[in-house]
Steps between C-alpha positions, in 0.01 A plus 500: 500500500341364793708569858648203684315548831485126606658617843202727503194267396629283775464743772200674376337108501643427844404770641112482378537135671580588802256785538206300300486174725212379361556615120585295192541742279750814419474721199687837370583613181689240297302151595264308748589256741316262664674313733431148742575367870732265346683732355476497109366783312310602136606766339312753278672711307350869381708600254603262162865609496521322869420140327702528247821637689398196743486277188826576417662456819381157551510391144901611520544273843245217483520457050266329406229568777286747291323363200651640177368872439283508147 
């Protein structure tokens, strides 16, 4: 099972912000982020089981969003 540690990845990310001025980019051990002055992000994910817990969630509260798994 992966831990819920949203609370967590948050801080961890804030905090490299605000001691990283001039950085775009934070890493650890579950994914890659890249982020932008105006505020949006991407995402990289390290590990599969991420994506496809991610899937999930937003296939269960946006249907219809994903393409069809084959």
């Amino acid at each position: 099972p992966v831990p819920d540690n949203r609370a967590d990845v948050t801080r961890r990310l804030g905090d490299h912000i605000h001691e990283n001025r001039h950085s775009t980019r934070y890493e650890d051990e579950m994914f890659a982020i890249k982020y932008f002055q105006k505020g949006t992000a991407h995402i990289s994910f390290k590990r599969p089981e991420l994506v496809d817990k991610l899937n999930d969630i937003i296939a269960r509260h946006y249907p219809g969003a994903l393409p069809t798994q084959q």
